[in-house]
ROROGU-387321 format. One line per field, with one value per residue (C-alpha): x, y, z; residue number from 1. Coordinates in nm, 4 decimals, m for minus. Layout:
N
X <- X|...
Y <- Y|...
Z <- Z|...
n <- NUM|...
//
This chain:
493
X <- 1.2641|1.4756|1.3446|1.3093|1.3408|1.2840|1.4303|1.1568|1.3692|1.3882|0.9922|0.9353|0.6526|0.5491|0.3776|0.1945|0.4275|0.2068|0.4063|0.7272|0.6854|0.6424|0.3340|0.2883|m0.0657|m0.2008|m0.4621|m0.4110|m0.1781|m0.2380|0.0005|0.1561|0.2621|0.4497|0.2134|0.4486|0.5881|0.3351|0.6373|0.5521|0.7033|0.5580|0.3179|0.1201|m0.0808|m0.4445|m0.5536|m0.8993|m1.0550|m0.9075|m0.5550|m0.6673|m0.7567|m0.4485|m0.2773|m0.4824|m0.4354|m0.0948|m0.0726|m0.3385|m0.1035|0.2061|0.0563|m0.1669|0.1195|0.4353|0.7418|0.6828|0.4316|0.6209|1.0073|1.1726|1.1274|1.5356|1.4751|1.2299|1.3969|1.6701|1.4974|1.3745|1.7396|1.8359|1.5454|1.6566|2.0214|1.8767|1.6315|1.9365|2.1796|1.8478|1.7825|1.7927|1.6423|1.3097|1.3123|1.3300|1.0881|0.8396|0.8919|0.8191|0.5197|0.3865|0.4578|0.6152|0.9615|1.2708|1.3696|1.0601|1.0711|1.4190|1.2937|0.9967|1.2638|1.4601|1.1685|1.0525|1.3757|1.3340|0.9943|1.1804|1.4365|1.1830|1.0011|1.2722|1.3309|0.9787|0.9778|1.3468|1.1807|0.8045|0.6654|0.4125|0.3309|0.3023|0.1077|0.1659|0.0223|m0.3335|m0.2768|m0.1242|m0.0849|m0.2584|m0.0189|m0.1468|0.0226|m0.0568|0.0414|0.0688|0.0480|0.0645|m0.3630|m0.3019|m0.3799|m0.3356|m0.4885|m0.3149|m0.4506|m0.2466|m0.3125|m0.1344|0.0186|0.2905|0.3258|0.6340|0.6104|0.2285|0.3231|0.5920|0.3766|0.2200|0.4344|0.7242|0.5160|0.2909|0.6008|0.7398|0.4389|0.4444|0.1324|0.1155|0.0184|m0.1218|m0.1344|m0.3086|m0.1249|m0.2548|m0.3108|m0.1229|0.1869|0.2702|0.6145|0.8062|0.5822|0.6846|1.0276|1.0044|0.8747|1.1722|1.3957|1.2206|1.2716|1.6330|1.6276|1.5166|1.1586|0.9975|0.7571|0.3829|0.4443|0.4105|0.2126|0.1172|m0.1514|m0.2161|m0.5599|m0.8440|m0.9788|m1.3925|m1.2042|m0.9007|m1.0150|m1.3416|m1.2652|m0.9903|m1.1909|m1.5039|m1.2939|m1.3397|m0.9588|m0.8379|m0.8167|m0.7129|m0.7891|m0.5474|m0.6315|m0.4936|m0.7292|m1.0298|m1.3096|m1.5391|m1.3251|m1.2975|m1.7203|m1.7170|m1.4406|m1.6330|m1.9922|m1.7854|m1.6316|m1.9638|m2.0213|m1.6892|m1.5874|m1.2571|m1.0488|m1.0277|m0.7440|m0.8636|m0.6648|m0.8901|m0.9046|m0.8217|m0.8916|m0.6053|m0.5733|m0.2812|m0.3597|m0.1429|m0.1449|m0.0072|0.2451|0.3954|0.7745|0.5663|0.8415|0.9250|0.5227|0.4829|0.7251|0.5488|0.1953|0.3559|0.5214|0.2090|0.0311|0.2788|0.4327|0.4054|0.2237|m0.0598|m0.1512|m0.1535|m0.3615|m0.2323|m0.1813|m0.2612|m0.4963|m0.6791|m0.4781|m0.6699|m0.4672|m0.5823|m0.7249|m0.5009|m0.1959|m0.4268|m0.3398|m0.0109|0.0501|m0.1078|0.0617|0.3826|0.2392|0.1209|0.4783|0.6376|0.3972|0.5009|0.8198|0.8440|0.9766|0.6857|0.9208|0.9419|0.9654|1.3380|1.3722|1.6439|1.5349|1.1505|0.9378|0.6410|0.5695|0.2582|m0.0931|m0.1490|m0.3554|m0.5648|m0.9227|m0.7349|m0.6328|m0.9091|m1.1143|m0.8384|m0.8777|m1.2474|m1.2382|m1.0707|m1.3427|m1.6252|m1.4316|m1.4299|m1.8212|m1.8569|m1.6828|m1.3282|m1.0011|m0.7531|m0.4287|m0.1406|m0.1665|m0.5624|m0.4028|m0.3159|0.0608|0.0839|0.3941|0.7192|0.7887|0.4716|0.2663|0.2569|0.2753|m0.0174|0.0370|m0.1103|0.0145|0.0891|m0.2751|m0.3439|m0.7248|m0.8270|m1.1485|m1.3226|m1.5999|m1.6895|m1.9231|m1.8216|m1.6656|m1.3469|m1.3185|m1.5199|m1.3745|m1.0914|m0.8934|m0.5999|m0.3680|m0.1892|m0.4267|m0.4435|m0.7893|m0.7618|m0.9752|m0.9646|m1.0556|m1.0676|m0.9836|m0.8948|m1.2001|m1.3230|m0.9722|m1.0480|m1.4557|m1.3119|m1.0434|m1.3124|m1.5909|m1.5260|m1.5715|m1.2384|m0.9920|m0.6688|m0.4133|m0.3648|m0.0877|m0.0131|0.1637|0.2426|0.5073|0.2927|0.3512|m0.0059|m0.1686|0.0033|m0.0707|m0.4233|m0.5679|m0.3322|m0.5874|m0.9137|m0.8594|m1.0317|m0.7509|m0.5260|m0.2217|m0.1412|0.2140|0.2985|0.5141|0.6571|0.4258|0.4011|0.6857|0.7552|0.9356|0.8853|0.8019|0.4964|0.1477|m0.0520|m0.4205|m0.7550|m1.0925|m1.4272|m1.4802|m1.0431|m1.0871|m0.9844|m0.6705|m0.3246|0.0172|0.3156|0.4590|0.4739|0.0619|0.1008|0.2622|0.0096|m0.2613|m0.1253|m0.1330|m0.3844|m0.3386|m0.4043|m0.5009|m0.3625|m0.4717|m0.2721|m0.3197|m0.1149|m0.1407|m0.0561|m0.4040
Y <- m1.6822|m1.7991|m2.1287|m2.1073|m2.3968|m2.3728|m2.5643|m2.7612|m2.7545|m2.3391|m2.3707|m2.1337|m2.2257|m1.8831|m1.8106|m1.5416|m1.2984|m1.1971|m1.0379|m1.1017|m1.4545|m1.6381|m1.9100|m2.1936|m2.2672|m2.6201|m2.5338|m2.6118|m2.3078|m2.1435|m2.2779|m1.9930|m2.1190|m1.8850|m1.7953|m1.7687|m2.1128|m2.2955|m2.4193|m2.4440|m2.1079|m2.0621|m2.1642|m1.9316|m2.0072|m1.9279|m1.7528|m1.7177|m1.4655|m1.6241|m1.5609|m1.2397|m1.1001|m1.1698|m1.0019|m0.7019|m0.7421|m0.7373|m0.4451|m0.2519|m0.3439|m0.2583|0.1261|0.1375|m0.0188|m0.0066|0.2038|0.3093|0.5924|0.7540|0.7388|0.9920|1.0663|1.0160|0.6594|0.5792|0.6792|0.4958|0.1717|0.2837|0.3717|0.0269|m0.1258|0.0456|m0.0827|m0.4472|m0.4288|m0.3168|m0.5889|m0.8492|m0.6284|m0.9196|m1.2156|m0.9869|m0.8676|m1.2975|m1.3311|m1.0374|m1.1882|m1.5330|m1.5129|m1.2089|m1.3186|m0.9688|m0.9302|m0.9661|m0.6007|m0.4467|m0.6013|m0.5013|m0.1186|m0.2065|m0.2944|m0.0146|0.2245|0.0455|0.1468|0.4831|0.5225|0.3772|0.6141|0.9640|0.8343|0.8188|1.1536|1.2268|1.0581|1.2876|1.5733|1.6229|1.8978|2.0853|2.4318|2.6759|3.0012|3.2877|3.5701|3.4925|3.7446|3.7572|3.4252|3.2423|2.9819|2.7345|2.4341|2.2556|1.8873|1.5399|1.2253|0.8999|0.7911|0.4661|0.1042|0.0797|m0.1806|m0.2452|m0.4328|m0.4408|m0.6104|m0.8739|m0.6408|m0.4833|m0.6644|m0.4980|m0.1124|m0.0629|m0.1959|0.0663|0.3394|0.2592|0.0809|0.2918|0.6213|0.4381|0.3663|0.6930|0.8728|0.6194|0.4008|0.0117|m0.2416|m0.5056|m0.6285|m0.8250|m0.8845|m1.0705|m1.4640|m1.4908|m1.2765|m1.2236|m1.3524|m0.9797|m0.8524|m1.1560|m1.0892|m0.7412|m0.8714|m1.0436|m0.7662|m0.5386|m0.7968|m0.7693|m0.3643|m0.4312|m0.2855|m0.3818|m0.6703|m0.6217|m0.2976|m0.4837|m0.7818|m1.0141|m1.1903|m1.3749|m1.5083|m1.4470|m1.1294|m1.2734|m1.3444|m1.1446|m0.8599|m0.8406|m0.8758|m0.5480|m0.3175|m0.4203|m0.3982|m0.1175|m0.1701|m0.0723|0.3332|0.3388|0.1009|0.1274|m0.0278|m0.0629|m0.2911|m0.2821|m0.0415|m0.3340|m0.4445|m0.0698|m0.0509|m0.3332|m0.2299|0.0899|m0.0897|m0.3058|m0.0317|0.1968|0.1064|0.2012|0.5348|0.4262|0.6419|0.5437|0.5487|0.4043|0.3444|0.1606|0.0986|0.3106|0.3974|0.6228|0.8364|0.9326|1.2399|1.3196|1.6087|1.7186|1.9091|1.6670|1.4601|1.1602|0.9746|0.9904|0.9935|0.6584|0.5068|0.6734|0.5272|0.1978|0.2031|0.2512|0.0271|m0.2625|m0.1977|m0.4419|m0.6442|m0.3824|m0.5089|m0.1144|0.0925|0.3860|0.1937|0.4449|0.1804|0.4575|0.6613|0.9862|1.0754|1.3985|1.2953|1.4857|1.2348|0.9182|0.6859|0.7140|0.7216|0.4054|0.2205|0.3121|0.1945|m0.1461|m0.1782|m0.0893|m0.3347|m0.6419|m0.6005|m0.5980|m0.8889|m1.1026|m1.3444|m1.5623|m1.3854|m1.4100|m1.3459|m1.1173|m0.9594|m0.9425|m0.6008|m0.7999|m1.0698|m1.2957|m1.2581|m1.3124|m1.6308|m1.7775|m1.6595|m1.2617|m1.3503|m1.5075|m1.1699|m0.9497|m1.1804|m1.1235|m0.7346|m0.7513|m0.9956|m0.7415|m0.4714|m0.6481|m0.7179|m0.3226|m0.2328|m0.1512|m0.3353|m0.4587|m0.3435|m0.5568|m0.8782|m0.9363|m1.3637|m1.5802|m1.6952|m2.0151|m2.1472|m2.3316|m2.1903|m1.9867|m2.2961|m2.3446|m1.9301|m1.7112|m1.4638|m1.1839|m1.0378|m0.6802|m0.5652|m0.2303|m0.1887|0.1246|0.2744|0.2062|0.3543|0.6579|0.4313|0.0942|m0.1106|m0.1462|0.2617|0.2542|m0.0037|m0.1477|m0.4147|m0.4315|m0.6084|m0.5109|m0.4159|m0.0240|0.0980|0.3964|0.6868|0.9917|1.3270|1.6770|1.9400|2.0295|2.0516|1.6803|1.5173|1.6943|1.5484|1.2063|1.1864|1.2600|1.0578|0.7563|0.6732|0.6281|0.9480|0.7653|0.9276|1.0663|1.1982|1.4580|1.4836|1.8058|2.0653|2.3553|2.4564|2.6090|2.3278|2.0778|2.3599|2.3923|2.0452|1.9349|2.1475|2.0471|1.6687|1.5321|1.2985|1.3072|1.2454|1.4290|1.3557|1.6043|1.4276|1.1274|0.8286|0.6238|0.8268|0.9894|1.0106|0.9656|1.3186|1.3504|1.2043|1.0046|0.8842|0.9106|1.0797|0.9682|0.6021|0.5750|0.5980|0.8847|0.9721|1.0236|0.7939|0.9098|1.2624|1.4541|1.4730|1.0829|1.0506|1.3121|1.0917|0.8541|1.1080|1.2473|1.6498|1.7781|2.1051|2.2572|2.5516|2.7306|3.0129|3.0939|3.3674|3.6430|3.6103
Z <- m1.8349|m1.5482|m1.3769|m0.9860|m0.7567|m0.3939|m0.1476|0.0395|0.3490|0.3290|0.3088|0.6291|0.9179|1.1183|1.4070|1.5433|1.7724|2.0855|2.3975|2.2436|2.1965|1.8977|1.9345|1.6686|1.6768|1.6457|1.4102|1.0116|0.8901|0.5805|0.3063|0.0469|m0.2980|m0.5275|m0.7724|m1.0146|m1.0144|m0.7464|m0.5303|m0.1801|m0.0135|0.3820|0.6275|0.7977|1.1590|1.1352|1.4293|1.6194|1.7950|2.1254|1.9466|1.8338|2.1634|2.3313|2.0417|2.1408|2.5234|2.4574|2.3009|2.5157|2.8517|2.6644|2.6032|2.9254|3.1633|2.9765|2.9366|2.5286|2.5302|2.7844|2.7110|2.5121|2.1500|2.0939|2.2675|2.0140|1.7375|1.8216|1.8200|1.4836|1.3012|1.4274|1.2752|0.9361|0.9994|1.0260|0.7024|0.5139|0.6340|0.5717|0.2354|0.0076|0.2471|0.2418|m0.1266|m0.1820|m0.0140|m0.0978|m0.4259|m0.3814|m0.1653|m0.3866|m0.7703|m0.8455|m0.9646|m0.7618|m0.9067|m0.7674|m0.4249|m0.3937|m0.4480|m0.1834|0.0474|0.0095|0.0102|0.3300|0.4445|0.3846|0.5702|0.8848|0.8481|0.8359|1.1044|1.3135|1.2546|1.3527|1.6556|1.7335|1.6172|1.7390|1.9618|2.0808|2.0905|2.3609|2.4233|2.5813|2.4305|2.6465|2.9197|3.2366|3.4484|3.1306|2.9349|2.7109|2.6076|2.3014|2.3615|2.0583|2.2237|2.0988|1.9949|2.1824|2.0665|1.6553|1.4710|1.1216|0.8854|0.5303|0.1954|0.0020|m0.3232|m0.0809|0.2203|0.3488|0.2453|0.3151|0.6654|0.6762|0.6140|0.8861|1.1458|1.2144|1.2643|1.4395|1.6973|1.6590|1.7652|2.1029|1.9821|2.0433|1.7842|1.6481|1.3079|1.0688|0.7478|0.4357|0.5213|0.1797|0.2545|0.6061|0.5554|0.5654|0.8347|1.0775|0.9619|1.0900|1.4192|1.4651|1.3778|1.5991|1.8847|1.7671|1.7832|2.1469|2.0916|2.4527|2.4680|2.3179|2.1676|1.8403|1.7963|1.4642|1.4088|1.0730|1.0020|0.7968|0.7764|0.8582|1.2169|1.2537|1.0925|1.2183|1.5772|1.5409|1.4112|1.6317|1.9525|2.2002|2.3314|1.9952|1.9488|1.6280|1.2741|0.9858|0.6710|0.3116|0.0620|m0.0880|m0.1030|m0.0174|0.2650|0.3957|0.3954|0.6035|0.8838|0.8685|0.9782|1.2015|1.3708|1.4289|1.7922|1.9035|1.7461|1.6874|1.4638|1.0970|0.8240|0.5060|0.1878|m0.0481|m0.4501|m0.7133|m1.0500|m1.1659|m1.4827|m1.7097|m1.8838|m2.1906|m2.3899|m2.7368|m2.5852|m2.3494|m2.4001|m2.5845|m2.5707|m2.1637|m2.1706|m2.3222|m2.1032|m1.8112|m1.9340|m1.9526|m1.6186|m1.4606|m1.5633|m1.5306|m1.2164|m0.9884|m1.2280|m1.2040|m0.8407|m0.7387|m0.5971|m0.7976|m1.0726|m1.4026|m1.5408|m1.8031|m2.0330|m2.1444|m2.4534|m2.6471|m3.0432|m3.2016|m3.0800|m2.9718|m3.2720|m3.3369|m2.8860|m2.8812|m3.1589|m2.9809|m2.6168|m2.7811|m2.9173|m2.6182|m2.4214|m2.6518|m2.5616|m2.1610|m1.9970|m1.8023|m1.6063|m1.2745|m0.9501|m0.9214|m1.3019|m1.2381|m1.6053|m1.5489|m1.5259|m1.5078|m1.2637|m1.1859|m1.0580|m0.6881|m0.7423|m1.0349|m0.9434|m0.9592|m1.2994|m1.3758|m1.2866|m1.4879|m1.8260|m1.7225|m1.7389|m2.1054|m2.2332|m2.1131|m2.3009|m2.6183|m2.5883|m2.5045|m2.8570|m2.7338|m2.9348|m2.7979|m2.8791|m2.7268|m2.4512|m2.3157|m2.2656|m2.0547|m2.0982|m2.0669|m2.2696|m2.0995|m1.7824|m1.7421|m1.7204|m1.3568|m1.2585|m1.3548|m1.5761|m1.7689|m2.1137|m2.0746|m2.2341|m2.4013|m2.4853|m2.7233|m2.7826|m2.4022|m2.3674|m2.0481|m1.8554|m1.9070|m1.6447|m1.8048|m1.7683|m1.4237|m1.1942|m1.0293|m1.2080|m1.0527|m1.3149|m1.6024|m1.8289|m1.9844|m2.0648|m2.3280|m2.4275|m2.6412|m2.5179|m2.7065|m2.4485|m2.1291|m1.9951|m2.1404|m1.9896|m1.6303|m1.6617|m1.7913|m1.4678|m1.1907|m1.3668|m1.1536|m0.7979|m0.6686|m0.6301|m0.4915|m0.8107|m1.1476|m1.3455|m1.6137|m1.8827|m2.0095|m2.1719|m2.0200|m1.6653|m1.7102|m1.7671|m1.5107|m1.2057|m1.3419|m1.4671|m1.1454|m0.8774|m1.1218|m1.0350|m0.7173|m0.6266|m0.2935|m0.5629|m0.8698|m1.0432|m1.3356|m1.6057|m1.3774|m1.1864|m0.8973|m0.7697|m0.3965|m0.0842|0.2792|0.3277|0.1004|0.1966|m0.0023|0.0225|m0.1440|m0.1250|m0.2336|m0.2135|m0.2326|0.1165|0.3992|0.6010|0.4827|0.5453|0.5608|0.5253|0.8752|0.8154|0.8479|1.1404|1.3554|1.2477|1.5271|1.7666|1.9640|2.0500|2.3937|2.4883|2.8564|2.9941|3.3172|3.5238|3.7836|4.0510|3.8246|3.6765
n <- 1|2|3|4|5|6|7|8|9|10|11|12|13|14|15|16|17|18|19|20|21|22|23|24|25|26|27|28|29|30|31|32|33|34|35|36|37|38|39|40|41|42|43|44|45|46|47|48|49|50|51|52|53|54|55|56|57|58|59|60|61|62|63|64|65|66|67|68|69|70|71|72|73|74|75|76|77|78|79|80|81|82|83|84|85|86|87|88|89|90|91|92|93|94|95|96|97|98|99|100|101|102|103|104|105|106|107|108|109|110|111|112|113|114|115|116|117|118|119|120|121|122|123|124|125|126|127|128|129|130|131|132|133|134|135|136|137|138|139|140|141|142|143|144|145|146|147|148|149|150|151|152|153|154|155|156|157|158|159|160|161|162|163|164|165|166|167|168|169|170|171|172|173|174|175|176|177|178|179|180|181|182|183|184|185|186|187|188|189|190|191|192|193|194|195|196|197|198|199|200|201|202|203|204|205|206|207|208|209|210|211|212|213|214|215|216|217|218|219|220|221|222|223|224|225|226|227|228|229|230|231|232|233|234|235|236|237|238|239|240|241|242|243|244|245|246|247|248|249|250|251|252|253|254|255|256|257|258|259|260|261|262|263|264|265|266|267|268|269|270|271|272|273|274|275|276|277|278|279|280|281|282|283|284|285|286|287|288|289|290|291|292|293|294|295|296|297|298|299|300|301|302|303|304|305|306|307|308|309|310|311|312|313|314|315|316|317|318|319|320|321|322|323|324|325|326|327|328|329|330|331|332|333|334|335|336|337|338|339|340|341|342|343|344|345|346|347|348|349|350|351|352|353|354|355|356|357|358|359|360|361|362|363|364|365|366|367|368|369|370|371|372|373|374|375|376|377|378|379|380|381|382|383|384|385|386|387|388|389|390|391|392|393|394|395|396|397|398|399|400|401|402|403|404|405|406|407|408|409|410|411|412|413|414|415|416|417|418|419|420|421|422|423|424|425|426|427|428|429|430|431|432|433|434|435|436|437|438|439|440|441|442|443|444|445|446|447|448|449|450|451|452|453|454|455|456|457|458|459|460|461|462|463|464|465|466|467|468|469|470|471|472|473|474|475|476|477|478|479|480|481|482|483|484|485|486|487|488|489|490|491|492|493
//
């Protein structure tokens, strides 16, 4: 495991960017360790709801008085390919520090970065590329005109797990659609989206289109999605979290988007490539240290193949690489903060009491370097039961919760019996199966022999309590726009 050491005098302090300006705040900042080595990494301002609202003003005058809802979509998108064109020349500053404020491997923030990238780039095409639709097949002198605009003032509020590429798919349609901003980012990872601020500053973005404002979410949070001056709340977290935005946001009718937990399933059959499968199970659950909302924390593995698939994942899970953040060889990285791991650890030692075994992992490491990080052994846990919490709720970490299932119809019961509805996957030889176990599963995401994969141009989300609305895609960039219906007759009529 490689040993990490960071410079105390690289130790960033942010502020919050309001109007274009960047204001330190005299209050006591947040301070971000790296919770995989506990070196001091950023400082953070804490805002208040004075800060706050001038983070909304600013964005309300910047769409009700400025230039950006109204200039072309070619303008837009210009400001957007530039963005991409700076995130790639800065590709490595923000994987570092993704990685170091986040715990997760340097390898995986790199691909956040470049997936980030990505997002910027499609929604610059969107912004070149929208339109409306015209009519004129109502009768003489009648024309309708079908008109998107851009919703107005967007709230964004986005979690700590992927700082960077949850903001992007959000952020650049939001901008390519003509909306405003303001943002909240996680109090314990805002470094990336204050980064962006600054690039967008550099892309020539006008003033107060978008604004940041880090502080906690009883404060920040509360006063976006309360706020009658903000059209539009976007939020990525919890399903708690989400209820309460929700009941904050009742007397305004805002608009919601809400990505919240998950509970995904990997379903593998007797017919499927056990071999890519495995690999695919394993990758699911491990990436980004589990700290996914997709993550495929249940394996549903048919009877007939169950023992001998999970001997092989337990194998397979003993031998991953749990390193430090900038571990150029680790596939597994640290826990956010202790209390998360804490909770994780906590999930495995209710399985055991429920009658499940586990496999592989279900520790703490501890040893040499991992001493000051906190870090979870890769944990595979057979036998859970339908029911149990291990099986029922969110644990976001890396720990694989495995049961047996008989046929098709008892895989497709076992997938939806939870409350969440975010993802699942399938694992199949049969076309037959994939298309129809794929259209049984209640889940906004269904991958069919592959995981936690994508591209700009598909939209994800969730339905049941995984939340409502869908990011990116060309579906994710209407939701930031409102559509307009014109009606015309002229003297032909």
């Amino acid at each position: 495991m490689a040993a990490t050491h960071t410079d105390i005098n690289r130790v960033k302090s942010y502020g919050v960017v309001i109007d274009g300006a960047t204001e330190h705040l005299d209050s006591e900042p947040f301070e971000r360790r790296n919770p995989g080595t506990g070196e001091l990494v950023a400082r953070f301002a804490r805002a208040d709801e004075h800060v706050t609202q001038r983070g909304i003003d600013a964005a309300r005058r910047a769409f009700d008085e400025g230039e950006w809802p109204t200039i072309s979509g070619q303008a837009r998108s210009r400001v957007l390919s530039t963005l991409a064109t700076l995130m790639r020349r800065d590709h490595e500053k923000l994987a570092r520090i993704e990685a170091e404020e986040t715990g997760k491997p340097i390898s995986t923030a790199r691909g956040d970065v470049e997936g980030s990238i990505g997002l910027v780039e499609y929604a610059a095409a969107c912004a070149l590329t929208t339109h409306g639709d015209v009519h004129t097949n109502l009768g003489p002198g009648f024309t309708g005109l079908v008109t998107r605009e851009p919703c107005g003032v967007v709230a964004m509020v986005t979690p700590w797990n992927f700082p960077l590429l949850l903001l992007m798919q959000k952020l650049p349609f939001a901008l390519a659609a003509g909306c405003t901003a303001v943002c909240k980012p996680s109090e314990l990872t805002a470094g990336t989206t204050l980064e962006v601020a600054s690039l967008l500053e550099e892309a020539r973005l006008p003033s107060g289109v978008f604004n940041v404002v880090t502080g906690p979410g009883r404060v920040v949070g509360e006063l976006l999605a309360r706020s009658p001056e903000v059209d539009f709340l976007s939020f990525t977290g919890s399903t708690a979290v989400g209820e309460s935005i929700v009941a904050a946001s009742s007397g305004t009718l805002k608009r919601l988007s809400l990505e919240l937990g998950g509970k995904a399933a990997s379903i593998v059959f007797p017919d499927a490539d056990l071999e890519k499968a495995a690999d695919g199970v394993l990758f699911a659950v491990t990436f980004n240290s589990g700290e996914c909302c997709v993550s495929g924390a249940r394996l549903l593995v048919h009877e007939d193949i169950a023992d001998e698939f999970v001997a092989v994942l337990g194998r397979k899970a003993a031998e991953l690489h749990v390193g430090a953040p900038l571990d150029e060889e680790a596939t597994v990285g640290a826990m956010i903060h202790e209390q998360h791991l804490d909770d994780v650890l906590g999930f495995v030692a209710g399985a055991r009491e429920d009658g499940a075994t586990v496999v592989s992992g279900g520790e703490r490491l501890t040893e040499g370097a991992f001493g000051d990080g906190f870090y979870v052994a890769p944990t595979i846990v057979d036998h859970v039961a339908p029911g149990t919490r291990l099986f029922s709720e969110e644990v976001f970490g890396p720990v694989l919760a495995v049961t047996r299932f008989t046929d098709t119809d008892e895989a497709v019961r076992l997938a939806n019996a939870v409350d969440y509805g975010l993802a699942n996957s399938v694992w199949s030889g049969s076309i037959d199966t994939a298309l129809e176990v794929s259209r049984r599963l209640r889940s906004g995401t269904v991958w069919v022999n592959t995981t936690i994969d994508g591209a700009p141009q598909l939209p994800g989300g969730g339905v049941k309590r995984s939340g409502y609305g869908r990011e990116m895609g060309q579906v994710g960039f209407e939701e930031f726009t409102e559509v307009k219906t014109i009606q015309i007759r002229t003297s032909l009529a």
